[in-house]
N, C-alpha and C positions, 0 to 999 in steps of 0.2 A: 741929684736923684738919690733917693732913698729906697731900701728894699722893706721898709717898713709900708706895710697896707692898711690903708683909711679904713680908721675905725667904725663910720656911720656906714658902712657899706654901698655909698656914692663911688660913680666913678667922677674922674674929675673933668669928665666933658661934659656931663649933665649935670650944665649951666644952667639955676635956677632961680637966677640973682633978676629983681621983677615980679617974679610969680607969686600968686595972690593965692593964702589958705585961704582953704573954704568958699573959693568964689562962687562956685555952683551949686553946694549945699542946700540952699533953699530951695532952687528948681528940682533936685535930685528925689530932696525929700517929697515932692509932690505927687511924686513918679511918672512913669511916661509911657506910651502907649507905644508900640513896636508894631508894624506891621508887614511881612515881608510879600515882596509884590513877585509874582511870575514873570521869568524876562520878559514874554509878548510885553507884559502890562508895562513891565518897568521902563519900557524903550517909550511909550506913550505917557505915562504921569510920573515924569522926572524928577517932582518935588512934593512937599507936602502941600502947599500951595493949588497944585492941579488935582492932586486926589482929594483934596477939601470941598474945591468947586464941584467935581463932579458927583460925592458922595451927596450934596445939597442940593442939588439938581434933582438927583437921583430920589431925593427924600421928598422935595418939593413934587415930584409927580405920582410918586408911589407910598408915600406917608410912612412910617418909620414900623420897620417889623415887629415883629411880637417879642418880648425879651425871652432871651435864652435861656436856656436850662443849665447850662452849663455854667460851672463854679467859675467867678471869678478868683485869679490869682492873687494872692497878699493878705 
């Protein structure tokens, strides 16, 4: 042991030996849509998957709203 400290400011548990730069990069740059659910909601559409289905459902019977006024972010 040494009382000399790592110069990359890594500790030395965070094993990084495998991990891929930039794996996500191109999804990131895409960007992504965040939407946070009310617990009632969240206890019923657990994934994105169920809030998909029902959001098409939902379109499929009531046709899709008038677009918003409000700014999109970015």
């Amino acid at each position: 042991m040494t009382d000399k400290k790592p110069t990359d400011g890594m500790r030395p548990e965070y094993d990084l030996t495998g991990g891929v730069r930039g794996k996500y990069y191109e999804r990131y740059q895409q960007g992504t849509n965040i939407v946070l659910l009310e617990p009632d909601l969240a206890r019923v559409f657990r994934d994105s998957g169920s809030v998909n289905k029902a959001l098409r459902v939902y379109l499929a019977e009531h046709g899709e709203p008038p677009p918003s006024k409000a700014r999109k972010a970015g």
